[in-house]
C-alpha positions in Angstrom: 3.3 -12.7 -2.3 3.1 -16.0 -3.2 1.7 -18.8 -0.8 3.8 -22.1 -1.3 2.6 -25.4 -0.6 4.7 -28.1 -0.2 3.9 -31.7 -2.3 4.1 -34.9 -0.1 6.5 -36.2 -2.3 9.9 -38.2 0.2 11.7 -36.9 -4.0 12.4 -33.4 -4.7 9.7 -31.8 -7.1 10.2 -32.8 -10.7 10.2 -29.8 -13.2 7.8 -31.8 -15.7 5.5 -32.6 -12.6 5.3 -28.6 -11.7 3.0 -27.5 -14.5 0.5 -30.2 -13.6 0.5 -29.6 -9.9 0.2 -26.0 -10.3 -3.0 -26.1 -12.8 -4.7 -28.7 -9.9 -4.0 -26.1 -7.3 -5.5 -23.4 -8.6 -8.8 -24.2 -8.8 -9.8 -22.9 -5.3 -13.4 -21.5 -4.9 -12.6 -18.2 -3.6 -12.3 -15.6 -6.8 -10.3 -13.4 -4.5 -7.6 -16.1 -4.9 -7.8 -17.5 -8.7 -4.8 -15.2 -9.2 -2.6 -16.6 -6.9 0.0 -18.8 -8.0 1.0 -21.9 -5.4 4.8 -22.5 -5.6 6.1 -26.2 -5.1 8.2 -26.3 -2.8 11.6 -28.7 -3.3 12.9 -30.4 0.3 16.2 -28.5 -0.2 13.9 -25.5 1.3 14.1 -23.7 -2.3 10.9 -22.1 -3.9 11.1 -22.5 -7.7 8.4 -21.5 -9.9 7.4 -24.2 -13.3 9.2 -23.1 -16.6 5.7 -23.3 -18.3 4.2 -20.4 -16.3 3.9 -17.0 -18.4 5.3 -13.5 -17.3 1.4 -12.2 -16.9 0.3 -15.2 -14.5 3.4 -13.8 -12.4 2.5 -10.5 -12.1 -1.4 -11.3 -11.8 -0.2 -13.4 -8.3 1.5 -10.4 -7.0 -1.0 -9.8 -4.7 1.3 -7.9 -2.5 2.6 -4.4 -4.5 3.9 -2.7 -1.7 5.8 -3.8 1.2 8.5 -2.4 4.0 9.6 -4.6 6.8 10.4 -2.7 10.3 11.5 -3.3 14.0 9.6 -2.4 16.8 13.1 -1.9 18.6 11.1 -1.6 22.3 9.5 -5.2 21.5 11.8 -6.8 18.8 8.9 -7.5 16.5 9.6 -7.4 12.9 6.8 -5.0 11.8 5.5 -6.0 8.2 3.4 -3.9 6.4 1.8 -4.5 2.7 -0.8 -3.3 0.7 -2.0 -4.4 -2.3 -3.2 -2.5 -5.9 -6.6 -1.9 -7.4 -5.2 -1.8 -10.7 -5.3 1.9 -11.2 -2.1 2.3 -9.1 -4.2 3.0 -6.0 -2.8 1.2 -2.9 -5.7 -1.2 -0.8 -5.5 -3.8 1.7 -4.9 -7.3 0.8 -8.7 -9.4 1.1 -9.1 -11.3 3.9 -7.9 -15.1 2.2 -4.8 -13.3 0.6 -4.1 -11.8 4.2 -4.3 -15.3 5.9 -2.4 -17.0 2.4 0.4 -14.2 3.0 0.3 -14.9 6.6 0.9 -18.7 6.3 3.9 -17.8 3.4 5.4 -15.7 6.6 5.1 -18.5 9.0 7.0 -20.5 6.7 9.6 -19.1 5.1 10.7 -16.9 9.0 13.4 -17.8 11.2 12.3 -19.6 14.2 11.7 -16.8 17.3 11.7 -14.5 14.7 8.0 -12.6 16.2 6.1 -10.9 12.9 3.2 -8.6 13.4 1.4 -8.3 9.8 0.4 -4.4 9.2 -2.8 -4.6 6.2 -4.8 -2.0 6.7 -6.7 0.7 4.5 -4.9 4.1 4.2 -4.6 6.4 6.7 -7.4 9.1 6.4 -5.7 12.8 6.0 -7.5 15.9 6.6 -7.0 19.7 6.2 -7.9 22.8 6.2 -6.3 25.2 3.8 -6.3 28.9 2.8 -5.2 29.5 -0.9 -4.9 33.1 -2.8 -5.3 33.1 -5.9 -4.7 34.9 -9.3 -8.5 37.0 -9.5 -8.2 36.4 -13.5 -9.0 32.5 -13.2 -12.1 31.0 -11.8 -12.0 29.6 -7.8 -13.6 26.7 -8.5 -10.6 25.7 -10.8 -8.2 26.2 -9.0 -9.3 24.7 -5.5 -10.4 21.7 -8.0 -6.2 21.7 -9.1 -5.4 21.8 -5.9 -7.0 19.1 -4.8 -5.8 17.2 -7.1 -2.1 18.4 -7.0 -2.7 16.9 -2.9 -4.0 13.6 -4.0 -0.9 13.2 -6.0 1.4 14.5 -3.8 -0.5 11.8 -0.8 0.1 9.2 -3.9 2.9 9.6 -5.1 4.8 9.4 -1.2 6.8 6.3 -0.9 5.4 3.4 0.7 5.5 4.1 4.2 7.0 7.1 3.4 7.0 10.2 5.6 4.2 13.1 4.7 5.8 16.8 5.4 3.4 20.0 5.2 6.2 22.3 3.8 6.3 19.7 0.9 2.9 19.7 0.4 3.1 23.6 0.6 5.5 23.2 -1.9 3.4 21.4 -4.0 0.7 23.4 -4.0 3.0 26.7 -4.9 3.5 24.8 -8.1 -0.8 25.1 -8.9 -1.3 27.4 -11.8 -3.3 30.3 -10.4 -2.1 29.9 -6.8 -0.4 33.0 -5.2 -0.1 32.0 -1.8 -1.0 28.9 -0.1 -1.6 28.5 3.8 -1.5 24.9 5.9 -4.1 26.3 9.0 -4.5 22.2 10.1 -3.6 19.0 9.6 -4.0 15.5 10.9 -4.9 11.9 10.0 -6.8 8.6 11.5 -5.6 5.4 11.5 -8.5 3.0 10.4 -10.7 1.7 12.9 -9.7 4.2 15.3 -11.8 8.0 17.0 -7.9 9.3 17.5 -7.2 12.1 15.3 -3.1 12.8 15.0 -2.7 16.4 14.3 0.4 17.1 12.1 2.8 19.4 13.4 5.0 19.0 10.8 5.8 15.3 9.5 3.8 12.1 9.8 4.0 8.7 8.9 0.7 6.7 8.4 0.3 3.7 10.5 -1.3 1.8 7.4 2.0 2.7 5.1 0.0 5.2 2.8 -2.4 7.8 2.9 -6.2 8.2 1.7 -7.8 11.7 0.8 -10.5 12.2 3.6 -12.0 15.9 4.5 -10.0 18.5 2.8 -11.5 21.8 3.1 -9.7 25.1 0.9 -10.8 28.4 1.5 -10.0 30.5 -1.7 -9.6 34.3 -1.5 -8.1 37.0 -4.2 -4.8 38.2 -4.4 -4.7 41.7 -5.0 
């Protein structure tokens, strides 16, 4: 997450000099990077970060919250894929200058004929179509409203690139106050920039690394 730029210096980076160069280096013009912090790089290969810099500039340059490295084991590609934060704990895609800073810290800091294929994408859209019964002594509209949200946070609350299950999401719906019974009829999701729809048979892992609420339909009927 951070992009490191190395000084033209034939000496290794003083520590006094690192506050200095750091304050000249961010001043790019580009808001979406004012946060990011540009680590000196000393010719021994290490990155070091000035002793001057506080705890909060740190995790303001964490522009990268979420991260899992794979291998495409048919290809040999080492499979990154990141997403970044809104600031309400909601997963989103890095901008477009922190995609290409990230890419150039990747280029970097990789072996050589290591092959890397950068995954920063919005969620995966997930869809359904549910059939809930219900206690008859509490309101519909609450309770399809609870259960909505109980799927939001179950969606949320998956590990990053974690894999989605319909029993557990049957399960977490079980736990709704007011819910009797609770029926998956469908379910599928659509990578971003793509007319494929994957139905869900049973478990699914989004292609983005997480998961965003699309068309969610719940039919609610008494339980007698």
């Amino acid at each position: 997450y951070f992009a490191p730029v190395k000084e033209e210096k034939k000496e290794p980076l003083k520590k006094e000099d690192a506050g200095e160069l750091l304050r000249q280096l961010v001043t790019m013009d580009d808001p979406a990077m004012k946060n990011v912090i540009y680590v000196p790089v000393d010719f021994a290969g290490e990155y070091t970060l000035p002793d001057d810099i506080e705890q909060s500039e740190i995790t303001k340059a964490q522009v990268v919250r979420h991260a899992v490295a794979l291998e495409d084991t048919t290809t040999g590609i080492l499979i990154l894929k990141v997403a970044g934060d809104d600031g309400s704990g909601n997963r989103k895609p890095l901008s477009d200058t922190q995609q290409r800073a990230l890419e150039e810290y990747i280029m970097r800091i990789k072996y050589a004929g290591v092959r890397t294929q950068l995954v920063n994408a919005p969620g995966d859209t997930y869809s359904a179509t549910i059939e809930i019964w219900y206690d008859p002594l509490l309101l519909a509209t609450d309770v399809r409203d609870r259960c909505l949200k109980a799927i939001g946070q179950y969606l949320g609350n998956l590990p990053f690139n974690g894999q989605y299950s319909n029993m557990a999401l049957i399960d977490q719906l079980q736990q709704v106050e007011g819910v009797k019974v609770a029926e998956l009829v469908s379910a599928s999701y659509q990578e971003h920039d793509k007319n494929t729809t994957n139905p869900i048979a049973a478990i699914a892992t989004p292609y983005a690394g997480y998961f965003s609420m699309g068309s969610v339909t719940i039919n609610t009927h008494e339980y007698e």
